[in-house]
C-alpha positions as CSV (number, residue, x, y, z in Angstrom):
1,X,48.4,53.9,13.5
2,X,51.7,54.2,11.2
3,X,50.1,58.1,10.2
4,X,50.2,56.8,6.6
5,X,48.3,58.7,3.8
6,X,45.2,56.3,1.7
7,X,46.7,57.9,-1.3
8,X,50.2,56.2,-0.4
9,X,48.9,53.3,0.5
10,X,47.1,52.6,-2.5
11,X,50.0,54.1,-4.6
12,X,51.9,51.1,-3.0
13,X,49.5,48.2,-3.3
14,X,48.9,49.5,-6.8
15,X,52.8,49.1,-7.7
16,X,53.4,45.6,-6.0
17,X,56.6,47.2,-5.5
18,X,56.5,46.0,-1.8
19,X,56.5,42.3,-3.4
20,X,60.2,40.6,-1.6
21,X,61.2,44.5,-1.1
22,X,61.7,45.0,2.6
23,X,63.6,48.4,2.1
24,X,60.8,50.1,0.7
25,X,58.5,49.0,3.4
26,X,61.1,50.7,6.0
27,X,60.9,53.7,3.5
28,X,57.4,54.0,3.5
29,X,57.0,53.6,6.8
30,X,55.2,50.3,7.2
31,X,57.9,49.1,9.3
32,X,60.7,50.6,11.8
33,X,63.6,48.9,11.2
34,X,64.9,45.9,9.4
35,X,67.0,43.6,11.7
36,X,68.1,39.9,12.7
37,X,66.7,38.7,15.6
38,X,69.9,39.9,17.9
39,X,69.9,43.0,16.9
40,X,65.9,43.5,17.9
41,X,66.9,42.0,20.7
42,X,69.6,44.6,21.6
43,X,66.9,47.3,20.7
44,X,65.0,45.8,23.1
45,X,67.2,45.8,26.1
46,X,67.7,49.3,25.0
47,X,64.0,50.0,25.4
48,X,63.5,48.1,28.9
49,X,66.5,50.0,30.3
50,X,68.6,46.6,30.6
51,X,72.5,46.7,30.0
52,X,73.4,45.0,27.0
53,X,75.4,42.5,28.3
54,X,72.4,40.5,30.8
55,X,69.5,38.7,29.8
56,X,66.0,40.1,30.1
57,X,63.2,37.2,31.1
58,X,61.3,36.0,28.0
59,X,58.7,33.2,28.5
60,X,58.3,31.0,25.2
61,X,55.0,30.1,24.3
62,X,56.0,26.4,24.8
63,X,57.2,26.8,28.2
64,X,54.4,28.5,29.4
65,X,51.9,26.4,28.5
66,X,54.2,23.1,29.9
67,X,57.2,23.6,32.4
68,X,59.5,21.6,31.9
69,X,62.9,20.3,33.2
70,X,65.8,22.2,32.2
71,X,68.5,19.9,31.1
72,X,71.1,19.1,33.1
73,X,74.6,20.3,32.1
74,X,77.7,19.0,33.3
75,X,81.2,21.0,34.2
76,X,83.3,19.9,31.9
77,X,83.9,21.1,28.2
78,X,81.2,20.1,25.7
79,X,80.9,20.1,21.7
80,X,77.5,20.6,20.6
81,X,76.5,18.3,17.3
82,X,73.3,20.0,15.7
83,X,71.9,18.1,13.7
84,X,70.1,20.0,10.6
85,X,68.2,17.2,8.4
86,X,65.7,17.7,5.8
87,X,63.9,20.7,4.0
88,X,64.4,24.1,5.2
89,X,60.8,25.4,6.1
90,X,59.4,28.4,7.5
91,X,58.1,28.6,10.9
92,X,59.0,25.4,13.6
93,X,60.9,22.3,11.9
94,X,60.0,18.5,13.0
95,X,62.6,15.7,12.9
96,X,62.1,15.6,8.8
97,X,62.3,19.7,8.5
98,X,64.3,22.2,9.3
99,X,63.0,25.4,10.9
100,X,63.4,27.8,14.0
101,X,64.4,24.9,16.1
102,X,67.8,24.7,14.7
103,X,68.1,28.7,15.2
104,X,67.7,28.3,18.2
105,X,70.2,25.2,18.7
106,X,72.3,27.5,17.8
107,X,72.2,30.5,19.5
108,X,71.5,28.3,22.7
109,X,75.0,26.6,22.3
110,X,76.4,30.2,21.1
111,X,75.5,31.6,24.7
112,X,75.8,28.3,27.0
113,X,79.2,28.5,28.2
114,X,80.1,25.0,29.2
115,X,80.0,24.3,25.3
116,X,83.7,25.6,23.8
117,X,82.6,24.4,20.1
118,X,79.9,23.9,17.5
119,X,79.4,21.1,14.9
120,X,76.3,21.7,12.4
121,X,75.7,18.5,10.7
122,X,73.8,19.3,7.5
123,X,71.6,17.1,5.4
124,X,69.4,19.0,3.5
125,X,69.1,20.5,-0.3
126,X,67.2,23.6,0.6
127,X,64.1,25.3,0.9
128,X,63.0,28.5,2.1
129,X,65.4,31.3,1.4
130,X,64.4,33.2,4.3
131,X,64.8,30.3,7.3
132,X,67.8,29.7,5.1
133,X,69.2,33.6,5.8
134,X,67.9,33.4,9.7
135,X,70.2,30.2,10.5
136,X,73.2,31.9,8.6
137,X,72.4,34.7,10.9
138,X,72.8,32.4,14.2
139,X,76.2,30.3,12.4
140,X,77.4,33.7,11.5
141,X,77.0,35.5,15.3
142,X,78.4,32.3,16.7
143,X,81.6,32.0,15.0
144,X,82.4,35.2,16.6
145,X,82.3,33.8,20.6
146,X,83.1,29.9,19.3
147,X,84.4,27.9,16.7
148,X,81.5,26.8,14.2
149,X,82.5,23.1,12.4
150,X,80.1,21.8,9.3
151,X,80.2,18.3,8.8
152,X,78.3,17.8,5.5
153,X,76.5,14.4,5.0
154,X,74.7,13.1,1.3
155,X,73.6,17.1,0.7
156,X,74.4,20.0,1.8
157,X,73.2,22.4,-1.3
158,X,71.6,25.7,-2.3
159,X,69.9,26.3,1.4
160,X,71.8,23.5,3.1
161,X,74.9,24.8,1.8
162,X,73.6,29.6,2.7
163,X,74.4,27.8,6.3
164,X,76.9,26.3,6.3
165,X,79.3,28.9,4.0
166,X,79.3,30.9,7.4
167,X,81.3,28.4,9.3
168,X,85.0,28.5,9.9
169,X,85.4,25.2,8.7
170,X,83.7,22.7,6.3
171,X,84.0,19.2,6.1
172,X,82.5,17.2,3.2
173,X,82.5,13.9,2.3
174,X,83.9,12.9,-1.5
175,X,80.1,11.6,-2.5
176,X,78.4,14.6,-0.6
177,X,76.2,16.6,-3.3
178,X,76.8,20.6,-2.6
179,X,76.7,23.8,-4.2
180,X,73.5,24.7,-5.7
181,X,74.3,28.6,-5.1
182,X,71.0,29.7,-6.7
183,X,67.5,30.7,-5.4
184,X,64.2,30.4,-7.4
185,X,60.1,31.5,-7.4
186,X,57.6,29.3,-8.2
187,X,53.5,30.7,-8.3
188,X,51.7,27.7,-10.5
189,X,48.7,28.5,-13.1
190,X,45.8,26.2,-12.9
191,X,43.5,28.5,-14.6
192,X,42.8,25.9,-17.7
193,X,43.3,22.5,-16.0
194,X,40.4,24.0,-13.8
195,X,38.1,25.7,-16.3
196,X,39.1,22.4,-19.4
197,X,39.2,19.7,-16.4
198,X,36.7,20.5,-14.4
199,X,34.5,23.5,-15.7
200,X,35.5,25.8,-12.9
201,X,36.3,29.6,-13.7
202,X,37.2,32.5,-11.6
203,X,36.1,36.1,-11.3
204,X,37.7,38.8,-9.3
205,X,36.8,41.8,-6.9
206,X,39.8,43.9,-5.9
207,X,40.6,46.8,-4.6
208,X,44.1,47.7,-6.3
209,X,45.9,46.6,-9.7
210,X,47.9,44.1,-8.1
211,X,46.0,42.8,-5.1
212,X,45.6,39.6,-6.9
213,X,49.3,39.6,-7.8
214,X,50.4,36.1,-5.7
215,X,47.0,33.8,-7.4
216,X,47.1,30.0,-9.3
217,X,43.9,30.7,-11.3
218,X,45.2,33.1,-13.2
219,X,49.0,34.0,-15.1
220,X,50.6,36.8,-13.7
221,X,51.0,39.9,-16.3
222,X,54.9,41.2,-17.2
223,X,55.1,44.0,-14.7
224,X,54.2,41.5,-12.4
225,X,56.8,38.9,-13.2
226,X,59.4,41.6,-13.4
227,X,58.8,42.6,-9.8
228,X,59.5,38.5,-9.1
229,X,62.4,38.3,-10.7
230,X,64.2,41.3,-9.2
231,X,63.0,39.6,-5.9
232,X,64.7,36.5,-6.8
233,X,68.0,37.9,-8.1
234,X,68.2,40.1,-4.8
235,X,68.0,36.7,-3.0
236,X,70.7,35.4,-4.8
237,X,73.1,38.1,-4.8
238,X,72.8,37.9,-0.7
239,X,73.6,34.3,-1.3
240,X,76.4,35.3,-3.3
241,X,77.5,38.0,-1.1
242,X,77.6,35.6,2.0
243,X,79.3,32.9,0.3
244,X,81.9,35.2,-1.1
245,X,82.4,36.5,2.7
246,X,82.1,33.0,4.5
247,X,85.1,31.7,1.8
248,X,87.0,34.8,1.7
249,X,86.3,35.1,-2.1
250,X,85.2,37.4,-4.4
251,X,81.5,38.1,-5.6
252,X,82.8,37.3,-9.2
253,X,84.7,34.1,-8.1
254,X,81.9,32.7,-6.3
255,X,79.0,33.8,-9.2
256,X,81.2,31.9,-11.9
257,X,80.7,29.0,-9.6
258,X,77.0,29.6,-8.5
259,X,74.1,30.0,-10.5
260,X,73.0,26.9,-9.3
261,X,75.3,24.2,-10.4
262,X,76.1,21.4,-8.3
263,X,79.3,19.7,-7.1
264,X,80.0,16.7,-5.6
265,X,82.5,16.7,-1.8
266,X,85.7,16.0,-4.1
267,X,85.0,19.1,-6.5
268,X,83.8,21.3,-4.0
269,X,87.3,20.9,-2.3
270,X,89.2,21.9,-5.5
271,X,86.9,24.8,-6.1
272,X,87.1,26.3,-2.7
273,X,83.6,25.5,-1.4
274,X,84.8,23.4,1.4
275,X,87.6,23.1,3.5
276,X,88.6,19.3,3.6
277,X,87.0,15.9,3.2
278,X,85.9,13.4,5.5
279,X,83.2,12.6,8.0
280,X,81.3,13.4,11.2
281,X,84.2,12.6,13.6
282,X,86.8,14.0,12.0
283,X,85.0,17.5,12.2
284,X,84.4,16.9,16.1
285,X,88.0,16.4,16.2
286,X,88.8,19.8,14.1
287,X,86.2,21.7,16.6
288,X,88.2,20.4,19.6
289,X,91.6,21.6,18.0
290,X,90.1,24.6,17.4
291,X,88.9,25.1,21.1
292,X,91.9,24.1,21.8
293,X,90.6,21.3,23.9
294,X,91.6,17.7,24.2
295,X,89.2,16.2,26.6
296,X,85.8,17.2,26.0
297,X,82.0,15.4,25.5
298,X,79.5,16.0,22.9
299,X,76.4,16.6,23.4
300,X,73.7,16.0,20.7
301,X,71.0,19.0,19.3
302,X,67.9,19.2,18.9
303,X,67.6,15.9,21.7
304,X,65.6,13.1,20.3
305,X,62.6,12.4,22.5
306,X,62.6,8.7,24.3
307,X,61.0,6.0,22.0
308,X,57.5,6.1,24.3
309,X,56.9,9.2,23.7
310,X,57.6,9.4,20.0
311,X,55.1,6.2,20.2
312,X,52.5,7.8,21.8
313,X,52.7,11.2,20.0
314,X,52.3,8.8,16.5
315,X,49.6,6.8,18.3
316,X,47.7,10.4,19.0
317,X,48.7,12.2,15.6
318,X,45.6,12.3,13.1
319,X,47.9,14.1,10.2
320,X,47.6,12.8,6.8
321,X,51.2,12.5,6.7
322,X,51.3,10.3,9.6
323,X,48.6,7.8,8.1
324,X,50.6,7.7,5.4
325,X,54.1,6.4,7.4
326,X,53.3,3.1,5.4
327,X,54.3,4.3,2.0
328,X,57.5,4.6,3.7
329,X,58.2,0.7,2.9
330,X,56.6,1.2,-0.6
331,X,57.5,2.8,-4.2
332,X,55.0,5.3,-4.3
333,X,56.9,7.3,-0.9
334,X,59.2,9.3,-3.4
335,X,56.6,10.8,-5.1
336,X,54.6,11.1,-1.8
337,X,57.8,13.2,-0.6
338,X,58.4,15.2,-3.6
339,X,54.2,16.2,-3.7
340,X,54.9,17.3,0.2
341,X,58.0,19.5,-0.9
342,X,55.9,21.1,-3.4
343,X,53.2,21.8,-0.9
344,X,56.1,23.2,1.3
345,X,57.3,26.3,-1.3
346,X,56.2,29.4,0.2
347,X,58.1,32.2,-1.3
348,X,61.4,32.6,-2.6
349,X,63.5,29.1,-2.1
350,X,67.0,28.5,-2.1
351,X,66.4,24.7,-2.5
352,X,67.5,22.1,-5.9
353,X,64.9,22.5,-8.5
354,X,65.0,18.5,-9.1
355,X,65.1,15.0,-7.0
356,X,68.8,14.1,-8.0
357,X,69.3,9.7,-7.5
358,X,72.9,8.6,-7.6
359,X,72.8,5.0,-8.7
């Protein structure tokens, strides 16, 4: 189907080269075209003979399998508050994890007109790199048509802080932990806890060099971690490159405060990371004087569900993690949240590399 020679193909899966290298794909025509969700829309519009300024009808998979209601919106001038709490995952977020949902906060309050401004409320030290880069995208397309507000509660670093470095204004409080410009890989070797601990050992059929490249029961060769590294550096000069855009300074200013070091609200305002201190209302306010508006509501994102039907969800849910709500009121959570964050890496993260208590 993509009229691609064997030979090439298993040049390719021989070399690993594809390994976080999206260019090449394109080159070697495994792919079309590399683009951010608006711009594959625009191609798409393009292709359905639909002027790019309407809307084509999309049905979401959600919506088709339950209608539902469409929220009422009043006439006056709104300020959306999203609020972005937790790790930054890949795929669909929950109330604890970030994900798609908060994309698509955004572009919804980038293309609703009745809201004049955007406050992103971020509480999160990271995660994936790549949902990271797909709600810069959105803060970084909305900025454009609106004015975009962070308001920065206890974190807002390494992915919390690749969104909000797009904004046109970030407010921090003193105590707020930030920064954290850095990205990391992580692939674990369990080859001799399994073969010492419990006498299990693994064999291999493959059909190229490398097609065992991404495996825990086995470490990876030098070639192979070379190919990760130059993955994860290419992450982090984006980062770099987007921070150095979003606060109008230089790659080398921004790298010689990067490489994943931290700072609290108070240094991040001396350093140029962030724009003032202070809280969430005070960042409202600055989105209203920047909309120029003085009476306005605010309207809160994503919109928590009633408490009967976050009851009954629970009451249905079989998940592990939901059994487990009662270690919320014990010790032994922590650890129970830091072992689901590790079972949450999937790739390159832009996340801290520790659990960092202030006491």
């Amino acid at each position: 189907s993509r009229e691609i020679e064997i030979e090439t193909i298993n040049r390719i899966a021989d070399s690993i080269l594809f390994l976080y290298n999206t260019p090449l794909a394109l080159d070697e025509n495994f792919i079309d075209v590399i683009a951010y969700r608006d711009e594959y829309e625009a191609f798409l519009k393009k292709k359905l003979h639909i002027d790019a300024s309407r809307d084509y009808n999309s049905v979401s998979i959600k919506d088709y399998k339950k209608s539902i209601l469409k929220e009422q919106t009043s006439p006056h001038n709104k300020i959306a508050v999203i609020y972005a709490n937790g790790n930054i995952i890949d795929g669909q977020g929950d109330y604890e994890n970030i994900g798609f949902e908060i994309a698509d906060e955004i572009k919804k309050a980038r293309e609703e007109k009745s809201i004049k401004a955007v406050v992103i409320r971020i509480n999160s030290g990271g995660g994936s790199a790549l949902m990271s880069d797909i709600i810069w995208r959105e803060v970084d397309l909305t900025k454009k048509v609106k004015p975009v507000v962070v308001s920065m509660g206890n974190y807002a670093a390494s992915g919390g802080y690749y969104i909000a470095c797009a904004a046109d204004f970030i407010v921090a409080q003193p105590s707020t932990l930030t920064g954290s410009i850095g990205a990391f890989g992580i692939i674990p070797n369990v080859e001799k806890f399994l073969s010492n601990k419990i006498g299990i050992t693994t064999d291999y059929v493959k059909t190229n060099q490398h097609a065992d490249v991404i495996s825990i029961t086995h470490p990876m060769n030098n070639y192979q971690k070379v190919v990760l590294q130059k993955g994860i550096e290419s992450v982090y000069m984006t980062f770099v490159q987007h921070v150095a855009e979003g606060r109008d300074m230089s790659v080398e200013e921004v790298d010689s405060i990067a490489q994943g070091r931290i700072w609290t609200g108070t240094d991040a305002y001396k350093i140029g990371l962030v724009d003032t201190l202070g809280g969430l209302d005070l960042a409202i306010r600055i989105a209203a004087k920047k909309a120029n508006m003085k009476n306005y509501s605010v309207v809160e994102k994503p919109v928590l569900k009633e408490f009967f039907e976050q009851l009954t969800e629970s009451l249905m849910e079989t998940s592990i993690s939901n059994k487990l709500n009662f270690l919320k009121i014990n010790k032994v959570y922590p650890y129970y949240e830091c072992w689901e964050q590790i079972n949450q890496l999937n790739g390159i993260q832009t996340r801290l590399p520790f659990i960092l208590t202030i006491k």
